[in-house]
C-alpha positions as CSV (number, residue, x, y, z in Angstrom):
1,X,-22.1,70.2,-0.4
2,X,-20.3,70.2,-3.8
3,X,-16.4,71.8,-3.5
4,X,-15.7,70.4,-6.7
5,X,-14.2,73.9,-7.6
6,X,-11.8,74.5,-4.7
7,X,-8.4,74.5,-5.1
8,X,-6.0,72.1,-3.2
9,X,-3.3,73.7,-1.5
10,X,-0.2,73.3,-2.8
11,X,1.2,70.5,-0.9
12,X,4.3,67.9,-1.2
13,X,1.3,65.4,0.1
14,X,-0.7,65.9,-2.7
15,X,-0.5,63.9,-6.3
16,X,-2.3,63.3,-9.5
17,X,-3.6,59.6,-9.7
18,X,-1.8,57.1,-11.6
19,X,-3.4,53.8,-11.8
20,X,-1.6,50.6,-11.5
21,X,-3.4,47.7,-12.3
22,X,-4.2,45.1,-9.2
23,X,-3.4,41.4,-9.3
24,X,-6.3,40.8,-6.5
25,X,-9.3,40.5,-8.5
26,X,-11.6,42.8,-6.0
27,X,-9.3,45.7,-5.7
28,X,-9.7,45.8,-9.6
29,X,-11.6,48.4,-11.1
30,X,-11.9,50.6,-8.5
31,X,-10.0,53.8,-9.2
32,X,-9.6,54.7,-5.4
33,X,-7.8,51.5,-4.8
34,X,-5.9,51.3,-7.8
35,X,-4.5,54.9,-7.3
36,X,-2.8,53.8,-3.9
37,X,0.9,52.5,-4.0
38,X,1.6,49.5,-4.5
39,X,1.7,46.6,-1.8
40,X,5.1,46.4,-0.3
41,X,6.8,43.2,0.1
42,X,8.6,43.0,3.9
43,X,11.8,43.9,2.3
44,X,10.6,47.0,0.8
45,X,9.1,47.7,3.9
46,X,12.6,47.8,5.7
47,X,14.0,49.8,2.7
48,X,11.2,53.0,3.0
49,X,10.5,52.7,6.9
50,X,14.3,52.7,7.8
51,X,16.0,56.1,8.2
52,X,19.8,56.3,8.9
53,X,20.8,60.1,9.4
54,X,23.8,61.7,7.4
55,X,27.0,61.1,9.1
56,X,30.5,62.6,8.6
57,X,33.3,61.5,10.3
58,X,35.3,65.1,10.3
59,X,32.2,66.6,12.2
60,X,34.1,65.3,15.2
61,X,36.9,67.9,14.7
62,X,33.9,70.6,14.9
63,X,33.8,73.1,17.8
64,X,31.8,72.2,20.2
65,X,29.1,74.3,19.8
66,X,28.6,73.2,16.6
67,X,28.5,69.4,17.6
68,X,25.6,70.0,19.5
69,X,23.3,70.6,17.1
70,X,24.5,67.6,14.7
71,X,23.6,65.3,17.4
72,X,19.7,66.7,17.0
73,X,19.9,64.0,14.1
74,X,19.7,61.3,16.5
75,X,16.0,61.6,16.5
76,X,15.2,61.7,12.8
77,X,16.8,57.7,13.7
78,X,14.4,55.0,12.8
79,X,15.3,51.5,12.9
80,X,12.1,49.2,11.9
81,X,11.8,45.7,13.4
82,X,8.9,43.2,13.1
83,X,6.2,45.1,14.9
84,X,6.8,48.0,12.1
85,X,6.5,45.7,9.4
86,X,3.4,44.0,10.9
87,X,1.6,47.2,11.5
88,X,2.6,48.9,7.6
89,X,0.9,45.2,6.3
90,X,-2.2,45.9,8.4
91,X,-2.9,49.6,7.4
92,X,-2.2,48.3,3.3
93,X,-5.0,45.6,3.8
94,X,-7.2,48.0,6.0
95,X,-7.3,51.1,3.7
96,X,-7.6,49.0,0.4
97,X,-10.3,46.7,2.1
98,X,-12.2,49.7,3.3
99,X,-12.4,51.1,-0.5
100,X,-13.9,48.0,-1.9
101,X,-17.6,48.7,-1.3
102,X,-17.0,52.2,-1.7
103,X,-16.0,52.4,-5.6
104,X,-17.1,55.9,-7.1
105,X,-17.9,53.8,-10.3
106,X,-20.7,51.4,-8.6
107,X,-24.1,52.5,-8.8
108,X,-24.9,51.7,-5.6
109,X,-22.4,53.6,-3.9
110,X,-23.9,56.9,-6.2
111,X,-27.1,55.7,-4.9
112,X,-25.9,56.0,-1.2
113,X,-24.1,59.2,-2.0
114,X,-27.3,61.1,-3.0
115,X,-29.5,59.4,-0.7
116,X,-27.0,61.2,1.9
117,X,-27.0,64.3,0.6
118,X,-31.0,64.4,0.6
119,X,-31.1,63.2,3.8
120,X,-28.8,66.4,4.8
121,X,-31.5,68.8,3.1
122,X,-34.3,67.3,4.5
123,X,-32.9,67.1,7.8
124,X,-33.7,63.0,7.7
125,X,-30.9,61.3,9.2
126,X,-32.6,57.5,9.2
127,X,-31.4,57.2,5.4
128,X,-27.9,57.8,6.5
129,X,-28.1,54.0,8.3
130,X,-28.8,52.0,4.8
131,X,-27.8,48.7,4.9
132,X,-24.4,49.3,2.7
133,X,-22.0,45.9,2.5
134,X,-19.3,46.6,4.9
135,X,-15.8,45.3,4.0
136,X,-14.3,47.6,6.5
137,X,-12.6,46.9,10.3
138,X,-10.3,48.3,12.3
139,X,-8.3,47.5,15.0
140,X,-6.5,48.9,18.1
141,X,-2.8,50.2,19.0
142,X,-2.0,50.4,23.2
143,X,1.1,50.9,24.6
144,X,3.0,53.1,26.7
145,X,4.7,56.2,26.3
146,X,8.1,56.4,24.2
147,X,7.6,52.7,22.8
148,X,6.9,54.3,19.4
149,X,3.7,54.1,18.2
150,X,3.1,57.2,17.0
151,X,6.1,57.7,14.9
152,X,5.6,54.6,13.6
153,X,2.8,55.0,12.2
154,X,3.3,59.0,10.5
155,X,6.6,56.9,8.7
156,X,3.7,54.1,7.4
157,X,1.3,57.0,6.4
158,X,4.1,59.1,4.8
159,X,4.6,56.0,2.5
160,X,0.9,57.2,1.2
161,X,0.3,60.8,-0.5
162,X,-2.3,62.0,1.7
163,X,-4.4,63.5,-1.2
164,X,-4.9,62.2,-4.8
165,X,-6.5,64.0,-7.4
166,X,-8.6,61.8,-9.5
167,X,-9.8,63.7,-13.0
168,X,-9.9,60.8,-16.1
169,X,-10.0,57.1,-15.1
170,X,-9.8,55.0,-18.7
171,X,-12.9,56.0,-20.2
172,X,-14.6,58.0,-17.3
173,X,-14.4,61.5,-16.5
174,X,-13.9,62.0,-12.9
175,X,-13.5,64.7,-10.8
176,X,-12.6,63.7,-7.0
177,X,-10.4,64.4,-4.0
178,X,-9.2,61.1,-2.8
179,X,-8.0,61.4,0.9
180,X,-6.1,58.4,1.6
181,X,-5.9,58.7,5.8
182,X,-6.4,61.8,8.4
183,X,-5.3,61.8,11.3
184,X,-7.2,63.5,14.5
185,X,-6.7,63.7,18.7
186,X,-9.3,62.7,20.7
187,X,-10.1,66.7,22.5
188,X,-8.8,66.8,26.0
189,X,-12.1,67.3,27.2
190,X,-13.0,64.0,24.9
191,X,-16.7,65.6,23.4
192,X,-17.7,64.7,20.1
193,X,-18.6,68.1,18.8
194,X,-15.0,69.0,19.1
195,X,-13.7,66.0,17.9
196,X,-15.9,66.6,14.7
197,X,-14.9,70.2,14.9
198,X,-10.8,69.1,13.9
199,X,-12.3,67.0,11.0
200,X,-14.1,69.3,9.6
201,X,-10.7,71.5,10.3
202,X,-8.0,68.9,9.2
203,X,-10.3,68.5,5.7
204,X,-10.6,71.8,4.6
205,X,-6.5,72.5,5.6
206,X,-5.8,69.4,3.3
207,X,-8.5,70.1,0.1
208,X,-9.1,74.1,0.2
209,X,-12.7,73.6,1.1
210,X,-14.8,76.0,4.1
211,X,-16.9,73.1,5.4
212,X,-16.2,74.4,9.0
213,X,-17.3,77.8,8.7
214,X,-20.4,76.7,6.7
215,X,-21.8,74.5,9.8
216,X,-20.2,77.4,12.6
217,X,-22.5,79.6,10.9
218,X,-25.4,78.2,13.3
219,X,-23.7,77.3,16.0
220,X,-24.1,73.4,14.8
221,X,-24.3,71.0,17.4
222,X,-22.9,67.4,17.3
223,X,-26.0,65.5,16.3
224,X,-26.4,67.7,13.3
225,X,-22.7,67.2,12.8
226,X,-22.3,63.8,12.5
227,X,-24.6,62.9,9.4
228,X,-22.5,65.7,7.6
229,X,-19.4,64.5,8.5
230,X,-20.0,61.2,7.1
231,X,-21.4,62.5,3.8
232,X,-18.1,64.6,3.4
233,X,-16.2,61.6,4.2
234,X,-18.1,59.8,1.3
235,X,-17.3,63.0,-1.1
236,X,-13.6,62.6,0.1
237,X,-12.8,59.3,-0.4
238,X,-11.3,59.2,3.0
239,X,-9.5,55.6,3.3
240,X,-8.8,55.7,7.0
241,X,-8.9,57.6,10.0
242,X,-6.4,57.2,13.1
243,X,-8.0,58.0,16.2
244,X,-4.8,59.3,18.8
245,X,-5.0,60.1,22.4
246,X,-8.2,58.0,22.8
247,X,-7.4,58.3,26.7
248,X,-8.7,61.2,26.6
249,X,-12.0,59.8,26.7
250,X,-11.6,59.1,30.5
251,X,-12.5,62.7,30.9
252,X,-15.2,63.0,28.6
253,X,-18.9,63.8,30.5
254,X,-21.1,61.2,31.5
255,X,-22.1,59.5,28.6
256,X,-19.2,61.0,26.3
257,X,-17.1,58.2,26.0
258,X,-20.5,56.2,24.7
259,X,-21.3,58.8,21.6
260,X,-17.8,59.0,20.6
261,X,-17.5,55.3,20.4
262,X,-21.2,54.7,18.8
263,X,-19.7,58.0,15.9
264,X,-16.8,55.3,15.3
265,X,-18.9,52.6,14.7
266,X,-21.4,54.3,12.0
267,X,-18.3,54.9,10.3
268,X,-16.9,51.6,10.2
269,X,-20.5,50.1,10.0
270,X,-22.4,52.8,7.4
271,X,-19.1,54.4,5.5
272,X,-17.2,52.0,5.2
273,X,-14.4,54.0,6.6
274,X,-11.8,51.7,8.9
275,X,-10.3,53.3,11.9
276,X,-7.2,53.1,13.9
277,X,-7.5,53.6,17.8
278,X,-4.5,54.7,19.2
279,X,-3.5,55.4,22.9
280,X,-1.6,54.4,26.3
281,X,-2.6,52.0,28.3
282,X,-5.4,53.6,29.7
283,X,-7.3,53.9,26.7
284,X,-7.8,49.9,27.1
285,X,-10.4,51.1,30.4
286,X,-12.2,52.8,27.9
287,X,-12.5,50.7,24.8
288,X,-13.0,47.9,26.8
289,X,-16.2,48.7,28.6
290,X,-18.0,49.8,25.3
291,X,-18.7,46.0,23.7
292,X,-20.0,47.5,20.7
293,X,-17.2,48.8,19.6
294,X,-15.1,46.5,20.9
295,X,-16.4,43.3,18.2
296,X,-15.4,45.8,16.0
297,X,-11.8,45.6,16.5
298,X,-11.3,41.5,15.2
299,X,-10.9,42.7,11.7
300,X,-7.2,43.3,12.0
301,X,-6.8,42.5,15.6
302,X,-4.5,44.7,18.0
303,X,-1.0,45.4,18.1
304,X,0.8,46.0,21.4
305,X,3.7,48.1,21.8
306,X,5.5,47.6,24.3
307,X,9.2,48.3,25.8
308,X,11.8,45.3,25.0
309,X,12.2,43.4,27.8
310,X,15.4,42.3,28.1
311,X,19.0,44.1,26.8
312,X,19.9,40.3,24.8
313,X,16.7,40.3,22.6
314,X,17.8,40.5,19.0
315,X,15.4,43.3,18.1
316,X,17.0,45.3,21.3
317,X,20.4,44.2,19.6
318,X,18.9,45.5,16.0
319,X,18.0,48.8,17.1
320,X,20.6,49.9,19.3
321,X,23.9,49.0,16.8
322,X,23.2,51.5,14.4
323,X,23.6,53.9,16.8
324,X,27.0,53.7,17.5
325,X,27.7,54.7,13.9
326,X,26.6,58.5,15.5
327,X,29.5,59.5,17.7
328,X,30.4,63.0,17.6
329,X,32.9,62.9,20.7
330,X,36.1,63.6,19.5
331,X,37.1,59.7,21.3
332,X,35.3,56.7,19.7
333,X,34.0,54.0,22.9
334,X,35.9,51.1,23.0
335,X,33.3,48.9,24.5
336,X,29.8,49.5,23.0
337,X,28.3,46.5,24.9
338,X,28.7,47.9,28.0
339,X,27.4,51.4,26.3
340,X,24.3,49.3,25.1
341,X,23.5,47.9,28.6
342,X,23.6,50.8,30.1
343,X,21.4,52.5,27.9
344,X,18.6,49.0,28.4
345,X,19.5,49.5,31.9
346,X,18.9,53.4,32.3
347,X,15.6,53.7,29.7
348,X,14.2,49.9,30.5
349,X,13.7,49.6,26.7
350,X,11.7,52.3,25.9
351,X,13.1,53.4,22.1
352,X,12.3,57.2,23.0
353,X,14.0,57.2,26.1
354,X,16.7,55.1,24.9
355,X,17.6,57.8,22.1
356,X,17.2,60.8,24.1
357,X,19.4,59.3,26.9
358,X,22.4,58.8,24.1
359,X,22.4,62.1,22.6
360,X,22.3,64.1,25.9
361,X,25.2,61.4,26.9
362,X,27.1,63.0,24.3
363,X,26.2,66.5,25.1
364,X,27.3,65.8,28.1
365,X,30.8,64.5,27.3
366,X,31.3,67.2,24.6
367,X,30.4,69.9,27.0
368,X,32.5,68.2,30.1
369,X,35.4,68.4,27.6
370,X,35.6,64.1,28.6
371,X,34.8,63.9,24.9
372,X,34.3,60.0,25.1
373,X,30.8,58.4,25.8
374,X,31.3,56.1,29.1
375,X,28.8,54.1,31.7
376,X,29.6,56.6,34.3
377,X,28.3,59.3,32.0
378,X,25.5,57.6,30.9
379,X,24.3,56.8,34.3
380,X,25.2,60.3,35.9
381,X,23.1,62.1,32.6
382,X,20.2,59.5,33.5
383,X,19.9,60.4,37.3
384,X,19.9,64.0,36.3
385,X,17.5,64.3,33.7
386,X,14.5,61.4,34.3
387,X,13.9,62.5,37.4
388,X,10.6,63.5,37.2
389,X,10.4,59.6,34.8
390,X,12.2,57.6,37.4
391,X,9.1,56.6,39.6
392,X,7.8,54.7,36.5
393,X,11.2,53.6,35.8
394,X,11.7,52.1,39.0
395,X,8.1,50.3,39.0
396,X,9.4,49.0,35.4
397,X,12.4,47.8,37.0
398,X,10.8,46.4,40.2
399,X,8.6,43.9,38.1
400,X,6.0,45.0,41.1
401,X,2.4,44.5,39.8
402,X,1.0,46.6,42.6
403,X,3.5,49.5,42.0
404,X,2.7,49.5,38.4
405,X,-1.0,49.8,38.8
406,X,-0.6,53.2,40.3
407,X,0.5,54.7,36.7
408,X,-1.7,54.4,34.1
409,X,0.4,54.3,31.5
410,X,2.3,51.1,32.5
411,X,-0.9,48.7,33.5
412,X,0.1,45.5,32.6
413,X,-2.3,44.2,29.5
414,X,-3.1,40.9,28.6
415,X,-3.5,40.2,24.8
416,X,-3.9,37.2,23.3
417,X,-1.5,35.2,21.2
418,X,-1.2,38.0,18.0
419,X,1.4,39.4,20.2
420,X,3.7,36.4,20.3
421,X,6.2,35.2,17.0
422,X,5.0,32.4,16.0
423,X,7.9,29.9,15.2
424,X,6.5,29.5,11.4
425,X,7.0,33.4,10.7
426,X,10.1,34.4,8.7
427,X,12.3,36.0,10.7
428,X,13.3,39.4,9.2
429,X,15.9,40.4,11.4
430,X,18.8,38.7,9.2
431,X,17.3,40.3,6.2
432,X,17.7,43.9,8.1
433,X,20.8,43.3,9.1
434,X,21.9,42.6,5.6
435,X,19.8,45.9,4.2
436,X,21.9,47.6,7.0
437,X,25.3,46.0,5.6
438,X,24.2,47.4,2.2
439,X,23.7,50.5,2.8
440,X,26.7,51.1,4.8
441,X,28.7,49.7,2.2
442,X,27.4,52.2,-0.1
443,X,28.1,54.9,2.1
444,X,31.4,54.3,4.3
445,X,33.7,54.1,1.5
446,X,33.6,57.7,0.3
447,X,33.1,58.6,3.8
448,X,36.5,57.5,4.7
449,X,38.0,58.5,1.2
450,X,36.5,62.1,1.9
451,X,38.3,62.0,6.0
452,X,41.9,60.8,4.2
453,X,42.1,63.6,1.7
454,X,40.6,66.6,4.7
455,X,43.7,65.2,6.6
456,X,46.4,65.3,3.8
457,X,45.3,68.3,2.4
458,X,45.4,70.0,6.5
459,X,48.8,68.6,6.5
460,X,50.1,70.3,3.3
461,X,48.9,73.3,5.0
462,X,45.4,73.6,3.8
463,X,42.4,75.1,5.7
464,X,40.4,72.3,7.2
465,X,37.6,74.3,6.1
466,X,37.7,75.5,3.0
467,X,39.0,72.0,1.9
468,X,36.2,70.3,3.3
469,X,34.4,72.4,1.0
470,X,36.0,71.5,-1.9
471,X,35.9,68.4,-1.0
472,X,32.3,68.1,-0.9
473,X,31.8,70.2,-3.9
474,X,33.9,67.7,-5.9
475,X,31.8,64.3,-4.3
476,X,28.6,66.3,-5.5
477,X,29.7,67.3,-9.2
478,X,31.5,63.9,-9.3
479,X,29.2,61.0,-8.9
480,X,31.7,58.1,-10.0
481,X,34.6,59.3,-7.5
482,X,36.0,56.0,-5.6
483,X,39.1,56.6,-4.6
484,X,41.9,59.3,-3.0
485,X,43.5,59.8,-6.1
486,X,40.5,61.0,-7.8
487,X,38.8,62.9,-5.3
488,X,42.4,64.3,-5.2
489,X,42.2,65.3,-8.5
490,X,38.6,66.7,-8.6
491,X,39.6,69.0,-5.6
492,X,42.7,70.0,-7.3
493,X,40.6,70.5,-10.5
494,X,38.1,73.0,-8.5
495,X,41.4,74.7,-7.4
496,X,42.5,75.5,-11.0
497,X,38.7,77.0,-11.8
498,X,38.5,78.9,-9.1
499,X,41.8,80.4,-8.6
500,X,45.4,81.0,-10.0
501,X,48.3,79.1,-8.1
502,X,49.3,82.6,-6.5
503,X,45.4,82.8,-4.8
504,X,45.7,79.5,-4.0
505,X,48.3,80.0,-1.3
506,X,45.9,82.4,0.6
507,X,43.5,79.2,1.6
508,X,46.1,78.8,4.0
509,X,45.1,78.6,7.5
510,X,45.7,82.7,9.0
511,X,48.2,81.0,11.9
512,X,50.6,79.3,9.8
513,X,52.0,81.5,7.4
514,X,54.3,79.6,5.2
515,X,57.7,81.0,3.4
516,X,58.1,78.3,0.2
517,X,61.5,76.9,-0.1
518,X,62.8,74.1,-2.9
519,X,62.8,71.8,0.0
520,X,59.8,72.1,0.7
521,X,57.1,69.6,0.2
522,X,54.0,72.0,-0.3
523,X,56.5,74.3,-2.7
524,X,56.7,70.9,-4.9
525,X,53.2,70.0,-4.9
526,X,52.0,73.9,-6.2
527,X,54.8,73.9,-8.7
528,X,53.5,70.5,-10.0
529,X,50.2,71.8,-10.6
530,X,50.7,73.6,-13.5
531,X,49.6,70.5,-15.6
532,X,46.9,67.8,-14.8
533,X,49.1,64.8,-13.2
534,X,51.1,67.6,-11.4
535,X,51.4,66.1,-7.5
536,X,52.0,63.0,-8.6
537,X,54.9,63.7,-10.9
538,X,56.4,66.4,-9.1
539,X,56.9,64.2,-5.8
540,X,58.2,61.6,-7.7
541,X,60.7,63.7,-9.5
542,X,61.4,64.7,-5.9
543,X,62.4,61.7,-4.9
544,X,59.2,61.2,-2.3
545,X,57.3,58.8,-4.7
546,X,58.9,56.0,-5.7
547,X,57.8,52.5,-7.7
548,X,58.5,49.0,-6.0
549,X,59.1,46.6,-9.0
């Protein structure tokens, strides 16, 4: 099937390749490789993975109304810890690894490509099993609901354009779709034929192409599927495929679970093509009984997430700081560490939970007119709204084998050592900590320039609205702004542009209609305005300003 002249849809995850030249000798020379990002050092890692939502401190004065939809940034929040970091190395070795025998350049691989594609025509699907090299693995990730997993790994992916367009590499003409990872649920009703049904969807949404409604023509059934599937993920350059809700293959028919496993390993074992199996605890019932595919999974080994386990572990500690930079309550807590336990206490670790449980805190203290975050609200928005949660709660808390075996989501695993910091690996925590430092440096300063000069400007009679406009008009034309006087200035500036010092009296808030007398302070400030240091000079001719020696 040649959809060489399809057009890609126009799409922020698609690029042109740029090739970067590899200081690993096998990933050199291979274009699909070499048009990938670079590898990321742990501290770059932090830097892309982390996301701190805006923040500004005069949103607290906001109606209430309003405030409620400026906490919905609460779950844009990512903080990454060490798992994050572990997993984003993991997926960089697995997709680059997984591309080495599978160079468009090598001869071989050409030769495998149009052995395939005759094998299709002829309806011979015992060339599809040639003995290719196989530098690909895979691994699992298990853990319960909420811990994370799959928003951790859509930030990892996003760190990858999901489609490159190859045309000229040095020398060579080449024309190619390079699709670095695709992700696809396991059906509900976990049957291959519709698993291979949201490829053949998901592939044709990304590139343009009609593969699906070429093999729905007949009615195609899985068998006659599969060999095409794996040819198109040869033409595509697919570099890995995540494998979510895998579950779901509990409720596939007798014999389901089997074919979907065996589908996995031809494309680890024949393409080349590592995969990523994703699911709660229950998937392990499945994966586990299929030995096959389970020897697949040493390549990279498994990753566990689970809930932190107690409210003094650092990365417990590392994730839930930040969040007490987001208070819109018009009353800042005094005591977060009594906030933070009672968050651990009231989600048991669970990140999702955790999150959820502090905005609706918040909406709850906003809307109660309390507007200040406390335990008693915390526990009071917990017992209301996890009800239909607090069975598995409770078993979490009880630390009752027996009651946790009756949800499926929380049956205790055993996994081997991976899961445990060894005492010889750098801890990154500090180095987080010191990213987080940096970044609020970078951003508090003309945070709490930008809430001085709203407040000063109100109290000369200003509309708190309209000058918060200004204000942020003159931080964005204004780059190099770092203090009151000059964002002063800048706002004052915007004034003079926009209207005459007669207009400028009707920015005044409706209620507090003003007559301007000498004695006035906001009469001396508008008459000083008629040149550039006006304020300044005109209060200290005043006698309000004056110079300590």
């Amino acid at each position: 099937m040649n959809e060489d002249n399809k057009l890609l849809n126009n799409d922020s995850r698609e690029e042109q390749a740029i090739y970067r030249d590899q200081i690993i000798s096998e990933y050199r020379n291979n274009p699909l490789i070499e048009a990938l990002p670079d590898i990321l050092s742990k501290e770059e890692v932090v830097k892309k993975l982390l996301y701190y939502p805006e923040f500004n401190h005069w949103e607290r004065t906001l109606e209430p109304h309003l405030r409620l939809h400026t906490i919905q940034r609460l779950f844009s929040y990512f903080q990454p810890l060490n798992i994050h970091i572990d997993l984003e190395r993991r997926i960089s070795r697995m997709i680059r690894q997984g591309y080495i025998h599978r160079n468009p350049l090598d001869r071989e691989f050409v030769q495998l490509y149009g052995e395939g594609h005759e094998a299709i025509i002829n309806k011979d699907y015992s060339l599809m099993t040639s003995n290719a090299s196989t530098s690909a693995n895979s691994m699992m990730l298990i853990g319960i609901s909420g811990t994370g997993k799959t928003q951790s790994l859509n930030r990892i992916l996003s760190l990858y354009p999901q489609v490159i367009v190859h045309s000229k590499y040095k020398t060579n003409l080449m024309s190619q779709y390079q699709v670095t990872w695709l992700k696809i649920d396991i059906p509900y009703d976990g049957s291959v034929k519709g698993f291979c049904v949201q490829v053949l969807v998901e592939i044709d949404n990304l590139l343009g192409t009609n593969y699906y409604s070429k093999l729905n023509k007949g009615n195609a059934s899985a068998n006659t599927m599969l060999p095409i599937i794996c040819q198109i993920a040869r033409r595509c350059g697919i570099g890995l495929i995540i494998v979510d809700e895998v579950q779901h293959l509990s409720l596939a028919k007798s014999g389901g679970a089997e074919k979907m496993l065996n589908f996995f390993v031809t494309l680890i074992n024949i393409i080349n093509i590592p995969v990523v199996m994703v699911g709660t605890n229950k998937a392990m019932d499945v994966l586990s009984k299929q030995l096959r595919f389970s020897r697949r999974q040493v390549g990279q080994g498994d990753i566990y997430f689970d809930r932190i386990k107690d409210s003094s572990n650092a990365s417990w500690n590392l994730f839930a700081d930040p969040l007490f930079d987001y208070q819109w309550t018009n009353r800042e807590i005094d005591n977060r560490k009594e906030i933070k336990d009672a968050l651990y206490e009231e989600s048991q670790g669970i990140f999702d939970l955790a999150i959820k449980l502090y905005a609706m805190s918040q909406v709850r203290a906003i809307s109660t007119g309390k507007e200040e975050l406390s335990v008693e609200i915390i526990r009071k928005t917990a017992d209301e709204s996890f009800k239909i949660i607090k069975p598995i709660l409770d078993a979490i808390k009880s630390g009752n084998q027996s009651k946790l075996l009756i949800y499926d989501d929380l049956k205790p695993i055993e996994f081997n050592d991976y899961l445990i910091e060894h005492q010889s690996t750098i801890n990154i925590n500090s180095r987080i900590k010191e990213i987080q430092d940096e970044i609020k440096k970078t951003t508090s300063n003309k945070s709490v320039i930008s809430e001085e000069v709203l407040l000063k400007l109100i109290s000369l009679g200003y509309d708190h609205i309209k000058s918060r406009k200004l204000i942020e008009e003159a931080l964005r034309t204004q780059n190099d702004i770092d203090s009151e006087k000059e964002l002063i200035k800048a706002v004052f500036r915007i004034m003079d542009e926009k209207d005459t010092i007669e207009d400028r009296t009707k920015i005044k808030h409706p209620k507090d209609k003003v007559t301007l007398k000498n004695n006035d302070i906001r009469s001396i400030v508008q008459e000083g305005m008629k040149d550039e240091l006006s304020s300044y000079n005109s209060l200290k001719r005043a006698g309000l300003i004056w110079t300590i020696q």
